[in-house]
N, C-alpha and C positions, 0 to 999 in steps of 0.2 A: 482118362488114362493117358491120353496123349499131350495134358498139364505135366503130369506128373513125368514123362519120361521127357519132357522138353526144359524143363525146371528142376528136375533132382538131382542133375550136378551141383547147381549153382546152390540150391539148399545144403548141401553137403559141406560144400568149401565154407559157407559162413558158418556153417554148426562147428568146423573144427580151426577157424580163428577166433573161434568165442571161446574158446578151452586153452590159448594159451596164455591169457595173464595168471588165472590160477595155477598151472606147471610153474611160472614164472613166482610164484607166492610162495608154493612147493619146495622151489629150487631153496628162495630164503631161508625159508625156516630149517633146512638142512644146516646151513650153517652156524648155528645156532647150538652150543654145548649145554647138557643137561643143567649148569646153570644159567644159562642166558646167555652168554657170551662169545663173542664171534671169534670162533678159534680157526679161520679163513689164512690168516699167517703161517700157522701151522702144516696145512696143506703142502703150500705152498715151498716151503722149504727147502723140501730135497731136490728141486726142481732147479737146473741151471740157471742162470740171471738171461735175461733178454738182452741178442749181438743189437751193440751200439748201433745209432741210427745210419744211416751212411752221408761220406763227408758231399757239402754240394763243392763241385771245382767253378774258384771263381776266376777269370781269365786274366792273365797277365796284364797289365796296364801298357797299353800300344806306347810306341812314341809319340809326341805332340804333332812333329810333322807327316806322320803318319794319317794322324786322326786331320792334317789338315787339309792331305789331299784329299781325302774322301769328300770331305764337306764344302769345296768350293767347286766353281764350275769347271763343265771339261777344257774350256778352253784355257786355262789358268797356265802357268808355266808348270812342268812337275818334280825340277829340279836335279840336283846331284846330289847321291848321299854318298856321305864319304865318312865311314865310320861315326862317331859322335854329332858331325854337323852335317847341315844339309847347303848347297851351294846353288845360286840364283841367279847365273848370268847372263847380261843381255847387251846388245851391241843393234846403235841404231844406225844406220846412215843415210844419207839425205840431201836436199840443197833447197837452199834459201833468195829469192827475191826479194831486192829493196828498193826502197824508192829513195831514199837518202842514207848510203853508207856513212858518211863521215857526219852525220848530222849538224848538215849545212844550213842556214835560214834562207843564204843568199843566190846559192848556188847549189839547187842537191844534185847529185848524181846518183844513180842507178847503178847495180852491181847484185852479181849474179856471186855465192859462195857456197863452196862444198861443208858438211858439218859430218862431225864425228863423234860418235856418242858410246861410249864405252860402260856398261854398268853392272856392278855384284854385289850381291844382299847373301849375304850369313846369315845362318839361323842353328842355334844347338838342338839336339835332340834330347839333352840330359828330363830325368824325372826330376832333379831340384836342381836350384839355381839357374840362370839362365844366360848364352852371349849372343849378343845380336849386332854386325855389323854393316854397313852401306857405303856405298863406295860409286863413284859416280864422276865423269869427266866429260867435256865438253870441246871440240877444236871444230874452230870454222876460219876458212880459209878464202878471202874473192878474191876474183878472177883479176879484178884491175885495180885492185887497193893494197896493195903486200899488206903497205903499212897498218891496215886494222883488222891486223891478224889475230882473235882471240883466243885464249886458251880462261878455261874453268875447271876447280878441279873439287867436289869434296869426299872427308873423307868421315865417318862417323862411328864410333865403338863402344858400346857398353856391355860390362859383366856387372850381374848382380846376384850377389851371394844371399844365402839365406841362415843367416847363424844362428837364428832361434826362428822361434813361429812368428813373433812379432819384431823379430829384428832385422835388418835388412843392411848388408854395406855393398854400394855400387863404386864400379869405379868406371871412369869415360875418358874419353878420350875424342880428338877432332885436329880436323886438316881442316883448311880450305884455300887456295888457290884462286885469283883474279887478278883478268889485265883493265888495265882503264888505258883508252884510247886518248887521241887528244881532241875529240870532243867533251873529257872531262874539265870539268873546271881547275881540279888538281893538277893537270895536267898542259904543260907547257904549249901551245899554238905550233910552234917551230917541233915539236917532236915529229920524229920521223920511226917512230916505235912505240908500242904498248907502252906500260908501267904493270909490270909485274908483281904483285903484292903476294907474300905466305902468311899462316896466320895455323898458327897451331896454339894446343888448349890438351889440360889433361887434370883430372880430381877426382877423389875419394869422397864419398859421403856417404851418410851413414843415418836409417831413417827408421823408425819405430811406428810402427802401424797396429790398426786394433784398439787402441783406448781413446779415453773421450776426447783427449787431445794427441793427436799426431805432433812427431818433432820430423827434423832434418835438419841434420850440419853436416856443411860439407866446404873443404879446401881445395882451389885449384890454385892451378900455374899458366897462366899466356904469354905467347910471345909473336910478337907482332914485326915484320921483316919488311920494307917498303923496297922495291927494284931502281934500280937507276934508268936512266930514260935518255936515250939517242937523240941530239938535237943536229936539223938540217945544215946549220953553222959549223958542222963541224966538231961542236964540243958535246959533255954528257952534263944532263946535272944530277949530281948525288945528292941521295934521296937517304943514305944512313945516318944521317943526325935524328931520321924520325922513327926509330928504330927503337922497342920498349919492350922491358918485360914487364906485365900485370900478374901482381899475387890476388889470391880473392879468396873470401871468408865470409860466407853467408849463416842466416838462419833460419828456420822457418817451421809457423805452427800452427796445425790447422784442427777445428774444430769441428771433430765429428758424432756428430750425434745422432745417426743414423739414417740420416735423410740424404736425398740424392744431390741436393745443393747445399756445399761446405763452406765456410767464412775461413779466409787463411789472411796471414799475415807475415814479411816477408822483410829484413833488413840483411844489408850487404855493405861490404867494406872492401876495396880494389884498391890500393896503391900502384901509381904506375912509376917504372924507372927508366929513365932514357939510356940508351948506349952512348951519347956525350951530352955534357953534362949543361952545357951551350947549344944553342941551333944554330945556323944558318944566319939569323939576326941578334946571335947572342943573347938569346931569349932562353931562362931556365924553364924549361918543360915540366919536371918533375911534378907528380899533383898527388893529391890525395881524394879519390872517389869514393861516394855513398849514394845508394838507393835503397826507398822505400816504398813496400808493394803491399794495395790491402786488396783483398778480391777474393772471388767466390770459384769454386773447383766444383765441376759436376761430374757426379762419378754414378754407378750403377742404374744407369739411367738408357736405355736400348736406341732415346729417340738424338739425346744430347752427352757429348763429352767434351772433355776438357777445362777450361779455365779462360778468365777473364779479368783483369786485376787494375787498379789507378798506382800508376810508378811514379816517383819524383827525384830527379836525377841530380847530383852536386859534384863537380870537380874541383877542389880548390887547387890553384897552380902555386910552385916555390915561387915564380918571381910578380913582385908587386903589380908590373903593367898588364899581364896576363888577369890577374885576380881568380875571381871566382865566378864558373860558370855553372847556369842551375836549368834544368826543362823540366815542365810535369807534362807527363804523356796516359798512353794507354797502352797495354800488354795483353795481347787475347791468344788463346789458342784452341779456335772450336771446332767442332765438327757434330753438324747439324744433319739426321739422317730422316726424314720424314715419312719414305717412301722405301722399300729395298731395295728399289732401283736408282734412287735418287738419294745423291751426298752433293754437300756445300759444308765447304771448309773456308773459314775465314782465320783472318789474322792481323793483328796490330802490334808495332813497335816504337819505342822511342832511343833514340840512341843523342850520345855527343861525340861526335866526327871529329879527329885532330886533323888540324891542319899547319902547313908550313908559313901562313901569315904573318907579318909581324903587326898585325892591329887586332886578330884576336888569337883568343887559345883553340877553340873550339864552333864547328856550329852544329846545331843542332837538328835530328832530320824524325820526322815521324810517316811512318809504311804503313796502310793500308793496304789489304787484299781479300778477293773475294771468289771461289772456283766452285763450282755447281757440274758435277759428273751423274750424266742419265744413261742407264742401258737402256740404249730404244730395242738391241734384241740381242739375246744371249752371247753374241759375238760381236756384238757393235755398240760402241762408247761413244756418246757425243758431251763439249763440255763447253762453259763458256764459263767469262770471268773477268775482273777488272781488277785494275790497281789506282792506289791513288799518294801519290809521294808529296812530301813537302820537307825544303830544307834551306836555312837561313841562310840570308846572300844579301849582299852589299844594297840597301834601301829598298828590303825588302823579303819576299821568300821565293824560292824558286821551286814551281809546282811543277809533276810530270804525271799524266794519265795517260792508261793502256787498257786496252780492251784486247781480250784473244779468245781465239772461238777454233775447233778443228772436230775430229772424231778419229778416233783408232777401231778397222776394221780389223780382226783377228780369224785368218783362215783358218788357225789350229794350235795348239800349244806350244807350237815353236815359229810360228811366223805370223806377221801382223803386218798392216798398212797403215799410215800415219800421214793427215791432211789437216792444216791449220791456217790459221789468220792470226797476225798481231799486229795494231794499228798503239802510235801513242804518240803524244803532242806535249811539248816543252814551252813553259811560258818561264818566259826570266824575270827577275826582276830589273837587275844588271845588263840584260845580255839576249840576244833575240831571241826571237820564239822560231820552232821548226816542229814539222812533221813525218812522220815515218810512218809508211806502211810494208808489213813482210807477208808472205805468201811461205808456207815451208811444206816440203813430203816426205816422204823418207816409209824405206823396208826398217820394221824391226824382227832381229834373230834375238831368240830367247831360247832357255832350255831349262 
Protein backbone atom coordinates (compact mmCIF):
# COMPACT_ATOMS: atom_id res chain seq x y z
CA UNK A 1 0.00 0.00 0.00
CA UNK A 2 2.57 2.43 0.84
CA UNK A 3 4.38 1.48 -3.08
CA UNK A 4 1.44 2.46 -4.42
CA UNK A 5 0.73 5.80 -2.61
CA UNK A 6 4.47 6.79 -2.82
CA UNK A 7 4.70 5.97 -6.68
CA UNK A 8 1.03 6.72 -8.14
CA UNK A 9 1.83 10.14 -8.93
CA UNK A 10 4.74 9.45 -10.93
CA UNK A 11 2.75 6.38 -12.56
CA UNK A 12 0.00 8.78 -13.49
CA UNK A 13 2.14 11.61 -15.09
CA UNK A 14 3.92 9.02 -17.60
CA UNK A 15 0.49 7.22 -18.26
CA UNK A 16 -0.72 10.80 -19.64
CA UNK A 17 2.57 11.76 -21.59
CA UNK A 18 2.08 8.56 -23.48
CA UNK A 19 -1.45 9.73 -24.62
CA UNK A 20 -0.19 12.84 -26.30
CA UNK A 21 1.42 11.77 -29.61
CA UNK A 22 -1.83 10.12 -30.51
CA UNK A 23 -3.98 13.63 -29.58
CA UNK A 24 -1.13 14.82 -31.72
CA UNK A 25 -2.20 12.21 -34.74
CA UNK A 26 -5.86 13.19 -33.85
CA UNK A 27 -5.15 16.80 -34.31
CA UNK A 28 -3.78 15.68 -38.05
CA UNK A 29 -6.08 13.80 -39.29
CA UNK A 30 -8.66 16.66 -38.58
CA UNK A 31 -7.29 18.50 -41.09
CA UNK A 32 -7.62 16.33 -43.43
CA UNK A 33 -11.03 17.00 -46.09
CA UNK A 34 -13.44 14.06 -46.93
CA UNK A 35 -11.16 13.81 -49.86
CA UNK A 36 -7.78 13.83 -48.43
CA UNK A 37 -6.66 17.00 -48.74
CA UNK A 38 -5.46 19.66 -46.40
CA UNK A 39 -7.83 22.31 -46.34
CA UNK A 40 -5.48 24.05 -43.18
CA UNK A 41 -5.62 27.39 -45.69
CA UNK A 42 -8.91 27.48 -45.47
CA UNK A 43 -9.16 27.98 -41.74
CA UNK A 44 -6.95 30.16 -41.65
CA UNK A 45 -8.29 32.84 -43.78
CA UNK A 46 -10.55 35.09 -41.92
CA UNK A 47 -8.01 35.40 -39.53
CA UNK A 48 -5.88 38.76 -39.54
CA UNK A 49 -2.03 38.43 -41.03
CA UNK A 50 0.57 38.09 -38.12
CA UNK A 51 2.09 42.25 -36.70
CA UNK A 52 5.52 42.39 -38.59
CA UNK A 53 8.45 41.37 -36.52
CA UNK A 54 9.77 44.37 -34.60
CA UNK A 55 12.59 46.63 -36.11
CA UNK A 56 16.22 45.80 -34.17
CA UNK A 57 17.66 49.70 -33.56
CA UNK A 58 21.01 49.59 -34.83
CA UNK A 59 23.25 52.50 -33.29
CA UNK A 60 24.28 55.50 -35.00
CA UNK A 61 28.03 55.19 -36.20
CA UNK A 62 30.11 57.33 -33.37
CA UNK A 63 32.67 59.67 -34.69
CA UNK A 64 36.16 58.26 -35.43
CA UNK A 65 37.70 60.39 -32.82
CA UNK A 66 35.34 59.46 -30.65
CA UNK A 67 35.84 55.78 -30.96
CA UNK A 68 39.47 56.91 -30.47
CA UNK A 69 39.44 58.19 -27.17
CA UNK A 70 37.89 55.28 -25.95
CA UNK A 71 40.44 52.97 -27.11
CA UNK A 72 43.82 54.58 -26.15
CA UNK A 73 45.22 55.05 -22.74
CA UNK A 74 44.02 57.45 -20.17
CA UNK A 75 46.97 59.23 -20.17
CA UNK A 76 46.76 60.16 -24.03
CA UNK A 77 45.98 63.90 -24.88
CA UNK A 78 41.87 64.05 -25.32
CA UNK A 79 41.95 66.99 -27.33
CA UNK A 80 39.47 69.94 -28.78
CA UNK A 81 36.51 69.20 -30.60
CA UNK A 82 35.51 71.88 -32.56
CA UNK A 83 32.55 71.02 -34.59
CA UNK A 84 33.76 68.58 -37.66
CA UNK A 85 37.66 68.48 -36.40
CA UNK A 86 39.11 67.58 -33.39
CA UNK A 87 42.37 69.90 -32.31
CA UNK A 88 45.76 68.51 -30.57
CA UNK A 89 47.84 71.03 -29.16
CA UNK A 90 50.83 70.88 -27.44
CA UNK A 91 53.74 73.11 -26.39
CA UNK A 92 57.00 71.87 -24.87
CA UNK A 93 59.54 74.04 -23.03
CA UNK A 94 62.83 73.34 -21.83
CA UNK A 95 66.87 73.89 -21.94
CA UNK A 96 69.59 72.14 -23.38
CA UNK A 97 73.27 71.51 -22.48
CA UNK A 98 76.25 71.18 -24.81
CA UNK A 99 79.49 70.50 -25.03
CA UNK A 100 80.35 72.07 -28.34
CA UNK A 101 77.74 74.90 -29.43
CA UNK A 102 79.39 76.00 -32.51
CA UNK A 103 80.87 72.53 -33.41
CA UNK A 104 84.39 73.33 -32.97
CA UNK A 105 87.19 70.31 -33.38
CA UNK A 106 89.71 72.82 -32.03
CA UNK A 107 88.26 74.68 -29.49
CA UNK A 108 84.64 73.62 -28.15
CA UNK A 109 82.75 75.60 -26.01
CA UNK A 110 79.92 74.80 -23.57
CA UNK A 111 76.69 76.64 -23.72
CA UNK A 112 73.63 76.48 -21.88
CA UNK A 113 70.11 77.18 -24.48
CA UNK A 114 66.45 77.80 -23.86
CA UNK A 115 64.16 75.61 -26.50
CA UNK A 116 60.73 76.17 -27.70
CA UNK A 117 58.46 73.76 -28.78
CA UNK A 118 55.18 74.76 -30.09
CA UNK A 119 52.96 71.69 -31.70
CA UNK A 120 49.24 70.88 -33.33
CA UNK A 121 47.81 67.81 -35.05
CA UNK A 122 44.16 68.01 -36.89
CA UNK A 123 42.30 65.33 -37.20
CA UNK A 124 38.36 65.40 -39.09
CA UNK A 125 35.59 63.66 -37.64
CA UNK A 126 33.92 63.30 -41.05
CA UNK A 127 32.22 59.53 -41.70
CA UNK A 128 33.90 59.64 -45.48
CA UNK A 129 36.81 61.31 -46.58
CA UNK A 130 39.30 62.26 -44.39
CA UNK A 131 41.83 65.82 -43.30
CA UNK A 132 44.71 65.24 -41.30
CA UNK A 133 47.15 68.12 -40.46
CA UNK A 134 50.63 68.53 -38.19
CA UNK A 135 52.26 71.47 -37.53
CA UNK A 136 55.27 71.69 -35.46
CA UNK A 137 58.07 74.37 -34.67
CA UNK A 138 61.19 74.49 -32.89
CA UNK A 139 63.30 77.90 -31.31
CA UNK A 140 66.41 77.42 -29.27
CA UNK A 141 68.16 80.21 -28.13
CA UNK A 142 72.07 80.18 -25.92
CA UNK A 143 72.91 82.02 -23.40
CA UNK A 144 76.44 83.00 -24.86
CA UNK A 145 76.27 82.19 -28.64
CA UNK A 146 73.41 84.76 -30.27
CA UNK A 147 74.89 83.76 -33.34
CA UNK A 148 73.55 79.97 -33.33
CA UNK A 149 70.24 80.90 -32.81
CA UNK A 150 67.99 78.16 -34.35
CA UNK A 151 64.74 78.33 -35.57
CA UNK A 152 62.66 74.94 -37.31
CA UNK A 153 59.64 74.88 -38.55
CA UNK A 154 57.20 72.06 -40.24
CA UNK A 155 54.18 72.20 -41.61
CA UNK A 156 52.20 68.99 -43.14
CA UNK A 157 48.42 68.72 -44.78
CA UNK A 158 46.56 66.11 -46.31
CA UNK A 159 42.76 65.65 -47.69
CA UNK A 160 41.74 62.61 -49.19
CA UNK A 161 38.60 62.35 -51.05
CA UNK A 162 36.73 59.31 -51.65
CA UNK A 163 34.84 59.58 -55.23
CA UNK A 164 34.20 56.04 -55.68
CA UNK A 165 34.79 52.84 -53.35
CA UNK A 166 37.89 52.25 -55.30
CA UNK A 167 38.94 55.64 -56.13
CA UNK A 168 40.57 57.91 -54.23
CA UNK A 169 42.01 61.83 -54.98
CA UNK A 170 44.40 63.28 -52.30
CA UNK A 171 45.59 66.48 -52.17
CA UNK A 172 48.95 67.68 -49.79
CA UNK A 173 50.49 70.01 -49.04
CA UNK A 174 54.00 71.04 -46.89
CA UNK A 175 56.21 73.84 -45.29
CA UNK A 176 59.37 73.26 -43.72
CA UNK A 177 61.55 75.80 -42.42
CA UNK A 178 65.56 75.47 -41.45
CA UNK A 179 68.53 77.59 -40.20
CA UNK A 180 72.14 76.00 -40.92
CA UNK A 181 74.62 77.71 -38.69
CA UNK A 182 78.15 78.27 -39.78
CA UNK A 183 79.24 74.96 -38.74
CA UNK A 184 77.57 74.03 -41.97
CA UNK A 185 79.76 73.38 -44.70
CA UNK A 186 77.23 75.65 -46.88
CA UNK A 187 77.66 78.01 -44.87
CA UNK A 188 80.42 80.75 -44.80
CA UNK A 189 83.19 80.63 -41.65
CA UNK A 190 82.79 84.48 -41.24
CA UNK A 191 78.93 84.38 -40.91
CA UNK A 192 77.75 86.05 -37.94
CA UNK A 193 73.96 84.46 -38.53
CA UNK A 194 71.95 81.46 -39.31
CA UNK A 195 71.01 80.85 -43.08
CA UNK A 196 67.48 80.60 -43.30
CA UNK A 197 66.08 78.24 -45.72
CA UNK A 198 61.73 77.78 -46.85
CA UNK A 199 60.80 75.05 -48.58
CA UNK A 200 57.28 74.61 -49.62
CA UNK A 201 55.51 71.69 -51.66
CA UNK A 202 51.87 71.14 -52.82
CA UNK A 203 49.88 68.15 -55.16
CA UNK A 204 47.06 66.25 -56.27
CA UNK A 205 46.94 62.72 -56.78
CA UNK A 206 44.86 60.32 -57.60
CA UNK A 207 45.02 56.53 -56.67
CA UNK A 208 42.83 53.31 -57.44
CA UNK A 209 42.85 50.66 -54.91
CA UNK A 210 41.18 47.14 -54.69
CA UNK A 211 42.22 45.48 -58.01
CA UNK A 212 45.05 43.27 -58.76
CA UNK A 213 47.09 46.13 -59.74
CA UNK A 214 46.83 49.38 -57.71
CA UNK A 215 47.89 52.80 -59.75
CA UNK A 216 48.75 56.44 -58.43
CA UNK A 217 49.52 59.68 -60.38
CA UNK A 218 50.06 62.29 -58.97
CA UNK A 219 51.50 66.17 -59.74
CA UNK A 220 53.11 68.57 -57.52
CA UNK A 221 54.79 71.99 -57.38
CA UNK A 222 58.09 72.94 -55.08
CA UNK A 223 59.71 75.89 -54.34
CA UNK A 224 62.82 76.11 -52.74
CA UNK A 225 63.85 79.78 -51.17
CA UNK A 226 67.59 79.85 -49.67
CA UNK A 227 68.16 83.16 -46.95
CA UNK A 228 70.98 85.37 -47.24
CA UNK A 229 73.47 85.20 -44.55
CA UNK A 230 75.40 88.16 -42.28
CA UNK A 231 79.10 88.12 -42.78
CA UNK A 232 81.48 89.40 -39.80
CA UNK A 233 83.22 91.81 -42.56
CA UNK A 234 80.70 93.54 -42.81
CA UNK A 235 79.07 92.43 -46.08
CA UNK A 236 75.88 89.73 -46.79
CA UNK A 237 76.16 86.98 -49.27
CA UNK A 238 73.26 86.33 -51.35
CA UNK A 239 72.01 83.20 -51.53
CA UNK A 240 69.01 83.92 -54.47
CA UNK A 241 70.71 82.87 -57.43
CA UNK A 242 69.90 79.26 -55.65
CA UNK A 243 66.53 79.83 -55.48
CA UNK A 244 64.26 76.98 -57.74
CA UNK A 245 61.00 75.91 -58.58
CA UNK A 246 60.62 71.98 -59.08
CA UNK A 247 57.47 70.59 -60.98
CA UNK A 248 57.14 66.71 -60.32
CA UNK A 249 55.19 63.97 -62.09
CA UNK A 250 55.19 60.65 -60.83
CA UNK A 251 53.82 57.04 -61.17
CA UNK A 252 53.14 54.36 -59.44
CA UNK A 253 51.88 50.50 -59.48
CA UNK A 254 51.57 48.07 -57.14
CA UNK A 255 50.72 44.55 -57.06
CA UNK A 256 48.34 43.25 -54.95
CA UNK A 257 47.33 40.03 -54.73
CA UNK A 258 46.38 39.55 -51.53
CA UNK A 259 49.17 38.96 -49.44
CA UNK A 260 50.62 41.25 -46.65
CA UNK A 261 53.86 41.88 -48.70
CA UNK A 262 53.25 43.97 -52.03
CA UNK A 263 55.94 44.31 -55.08
CA UNK A 264 55.42 48.11 -56.25
CA UNK A 265 57.25 50.03 -58.67
CA UNK A 266 57.73 53.68 -58.86
CA UNK A 267 59.06 56.30 -61.81
CA UNK A 268 59.18 60.19 -61.44
CA UNK A 269 60.10 63.14 -63.50
CA UNK A 270 61.17 66.74 -61.48
CA UNK A 271 62.43 69.41 -63.73
CA UNK A 272 63.98 72.09 -61.67
CA UNK A 273 64.04 75.91 -62.72
CA UNK A 274 66.22 78.47 -61.28
CA UNK A 275 65.18 82.26 -60.38
CA UNK A 276 68.39 83.46 -62.58
CA UNK A 277 69.29 81.91 -65.16
CA UNK A 278 73.32 82.07 -64.17
CA UNK A 279 74.69 81.48 -60.58
CA UNK A 280 77.08 83.16 -58.76
CA UNK A 281 80.06 81.45 -61.10
CA UNK A 282 77.84 81.75 -64.22
CA UNK A 283 77.03 78.38 -63.91
CA UNK A 284 73.45 77.27 -65.79
CA UNK A 285 71.74 75.42 -62.93
CA UNK A 286 68.63 74.36 -64.77
CA UNK A 287 68.47 70.27 -64.80
CA UNK A 288 66.31 67.91 -65.58
CA UNK A 289 65.49 64.95 -62.62
CA UNK A 290 64.39 61.27 -62.66
CA UNK A 291 64.04 58.51 -60.17
CA UNK A 292 63.33 55.07 -60.06
CA UNK A 293 61.91 52.92 -57.06
CA UNK A 294 61.35 49.15 -57.00
CA UNK A 295 60.32 47.71 -53.57
CA UNK A 296 58.04 45.92 -51.46
CA UNK A 297 54.88 47.80 -49.18
CA UNK A 298 53.66 45.80 -46.23
CA UNK A 299 50.24 46.47 -45.61
CA UNK A 300 47.66 44.37 -43.24
CA UNK A 301 50.01 43.02 -41.29
CA UNK A 302 49.50 43.94 -37.10
CA UNK A 303 53.36 43.12 -36.50
CA UNK A 304 55.04 45.23 -39.71
CA UNK A 305 54.11 48.50 -41.88
CA UNK A 306 55.05 50.33 -44.40
CA UNK A 307 57.62 50.17 -47.19
CA UNK A 308 60.99 49.70 -48.34
CA UNK A 309 62.26 50.33 -51.85
CA UNK A 310 65.98 50.50 -54.16
CA UNK A 311 65.89 54.31 -55.72
CA UNK A 312 68.29 55.45 -58.46
CA UNK A 313 68.59 59.02 -58.69
CA UNK A 314 69.61 61.19 -62.13
CA UNK A 315 70.03 65.11 -62.45
CA UNK A 316 71.00 66.18 -65.68
CA UNK A 317 72.21 69.91 -65.62
CA UNK A 318 71.72 72.77 -68.80
CA UNK A 319 75.34 73.45 -68.71
CA UNK A 320 78.15 71.21 -70.03
CA UNK A 321 80.63 71.54 -66.89
CA UNK A 322 78.01 70.74 -64.35
CA UNK A 323 76.94 67.47 -66.57
CA UNK A 324 75.15 64.77 -65.16
CA UNK A 325 74.70 63.64 -61.67
CA UNK A 326 73.40 59.98 -60.65
CA UNK A 327 73.25 58.14 -56.71
CA UNK A 328 71.56 54.64 -56.19
CA UNK A 329 70.30 54.62 -52.65
CA UNK A 330 67.71 53.14 -50.25
CA UNK A 331 64.05 54.39 -49.30
CA UNK A 332 62.51 52.67 -46.17
CA UNK A 333 59.61 53.57 -44.17
CA UNK A 334 58.90 51.00 -41.45
CA UNK A 335 57.52 50.52 -38.46
CA UNK A 336 58.17 47.41 -36.76
CA UNK A 337 55.76 46.62 -33.67
CA UNK A 338 56.73 43.21 -32.07
CA UNK A 339 55.41 43.71 -28.62
CA UNK A 340 52.34 46.28 -27.67
CA UNK A 341 54.46 47.85 -25.76
CA UNK A 342 57.41 47.96 -28.01
CA UNK A 343 57.72 50.07 -31.51
CA UNK A 344 61.00 50.70 -33.77
CA UNK A 345 60.52 52.84 -36.57
CA UNK A 346 63.30 53.05 -39.07
CA UNK A 347 64.10 54.91 -41.94
CA UNK A 348 66.29 55.34 -45.15
CA UNK A 349 66.97 58.16 -47.73
CA UNK A 350 68.94 59.20 -50.61
CA UNK A 351 68.74 62.60 -51.84
CA UNK A 352 71.16 64.95 -54.40
CA UNK A 353 72.01 68.23 -52.27
CA UNK A 354 72.56 71.52 -54.64
CA UNK A 355 75.06 73.29 -54.01
CA UNK A 356 76.68 76.78 -54.68
CA UNK A 357 80.12 75.18 -56.01
CA UNK A 358 81.50 75.91 -59.00
CA UNK A 359 83.36 72.28 -59.47
CA UNK A 360 80.23 70.39 -58.95
CA UNK A 361 76.32 70.49 -59.48
CA UNK A 362 75.30 68.47 -56.60
CA UNK A 363 76.45 66.03 -53.68
CA UNK A 364 75.02 63.42 -52.66
CA UNK A 365 73.85 62.34 -49.02
CA UNK A 366 72.23 59.12 -47.85
CA UNK A 367 70.17 59.02 -43.90
CA UNK A 368 69.84 56.44 -41.93
CA UNK A 369 67.81 56.03 -38.66
CA UNK A 370 66.57 53.93 -36.19
CA UNK A 371 63.96 54.79 -32.81
CA UNK A 372 62.74 51.96 -30.55
CA UNK A 373 59.86 53.34 -28.09
CA UNK A 374 59.13 50.99 -24.76
CA UNK A 375 56.26 51.64 -22.25
CA UNK A 376 57.95 50.45 -19.20
CA UNK A 377 54.51 51.65 -17.39
CA UNK A 378 51.37 52.90 -18.48
CA UNK A 379 52.58 56.61 -18.01
CA UNK A 380 56.14 56.04 -18.78
CA UNK A 381 57.93 56.00 -22.23
CA UNK A 382 61.56 55.26 -22.55
CA UNK A 383 63.26 55.42 -26.10
CA UNK A 384 66.55 55.14 -27.65
CA UNK A 385 68.02 55.33 -31.20
CA UNK A 386 70.58 56.11 -33.76
CA UNK A 387 71.36 57.85 -36.77
CA UNK A 388 73.86 57.39 -39.36
CA UNK A 389 74.46 60.15 -42.32
CA UNK A 390 76.77 60.18 -45.22
CA UNK A 391 77.53 62.82 -47.64
CA UNK A 392 80.02 63.53 -50.61
CA UNK A 393 82.81 66.00 -49.68
CA UNK A 394 86.03 66.96 -51.31
CA UNK A 395 88.28 63.43 -51.39
CA UNK A 396 85.98 61.72 -49.77
CA UNK A 397 82.58 61.35 -47.62
CA UNK A 398 81.70 63.15 -44.75
CA UNK A 399 80.11 60.65 -42.10
CA UNK A 400 78.00 61.88 -38.98
CA UNK A 401 76.64 59.36 -36.12
CA UNK A 402 74.18 60.12 -33.25
CA UNK A 403 72.77 58.18 -30.66
CA UNK A 404 69.74 59.60 -28.30
CA UNK A 405 68.27 58.09 -25.43
CA UNK A 406 65.61 59.96 -22.93
CA UNK A 407 62.05 59.00 -21.46
CA UNK A 408 58.74 61.16 -21.20
CA UNK A 409 57.01 60.68 -17.74
CA UNK A 410 53.40 61.78 -18.17
CA UNK A 411 51.48 62.84 -14.90
CA UNK A 412 48.15 63.06 -16.80
CA UNK A 413 46.65 64.12 -19.96
CA UNK A 414 47.67 67.30 -20.08
CA UNK A 415 51.22 67.39 -18.43
CA UNK A 416 54.25 65.41 -18.95
CA UNK A 417 58.16 65.51 -18.15
CA UNK A 418 60.77 65.05 -20.67
CA UNK A 419 64.58 63.88 -20.06
CA UNK A 420 67.10 62.96 -22.79
CA UNK A 421 70.53 62.43 -24.14
CA UNK A 422 71.98 63.19 -27.61
CA UNK A 423 75.53 62.45 -28.25
CA UNK A 424 77.09 62.53 -32.30
CA UNK A 425 80.51 62.62 -33.77
CA UNK A 426 81.50 64.15 -37.21
CA UNK A 427 84.36 62.72 -39.15
CA UNK A 428 85.37 64.84 -42.34
CA UNK A 429 86.86 63.80 -45.07
CA UNK A 430 88.07 67.53 -45.86
CA UNK A 431 87.74 68.96 -42.55
CA UNK A 432 88.01 67.95 -38.75
CA UNK A 433 86.38 65.67 -36.89
CA UNK A 434 84.39 67.05 -33.65
CA UNK A 435 82.09 65.75 -30.94
CA UNK A 436 78.92 66.81 -29.31
CA UNK A 437 77.25 65.82 -26.36
CA UNK A 438 73.56 67.35 -25.17
CA UNK A 439 71.72 66.82 -22.04
CA UNK A 440 67.90 68.32 -22.68
CA UNK A 441 64.45 68.45 -20.05
CA UNK A 442 61.65 70.25 -20.55
CA UNK A 443 57.57 70.28 -19.10
CA UNK A 444 55.22 69.35 -21.84
CA UNK A 445 51.46 70.97 -21.88
CA UNK A 446 49.11 69.11 -24.01
CA UNK A 447 45.35 69.16 -24.27
Amino acid sequence: MSVVVRYGPLVALCLFLSSIPGRAQEADDLRLDSDGTDDTAAIYDDLPPPPPPPRLRVPDREPPARRRRETTDPFAPQGIHTGAFMLYPQLEIGTMATSNAGGSSSDPEADVALRLKPALRIESNWSRHQFTATGSAEMLRYLDHEELAGNAATVDANLRLDVRESLQANLDFGYNLTSSSSSDSEVPDSATSSRIDHGLRAGVALARTGGLIEGRIRAGLARQIYGDVELSGGGTEDNSDRNYTEFDLSIRGTFNNGAQIRPFVEARYAPRVHDDREDRNGLKRNSHGYAVSAGLQLADDPVWTGEIAATYLIRDYEDEDLGLKSAPGLSANLKWQPTELTTVDATASVALNETSSADEAARTSWDFSALMTHALRENIDIYGGATLDFEEADGGYDRTTGVRTGLIWRANPYFAWSLGYEGSRFTGASSDDYNEHRLLAGIILQR
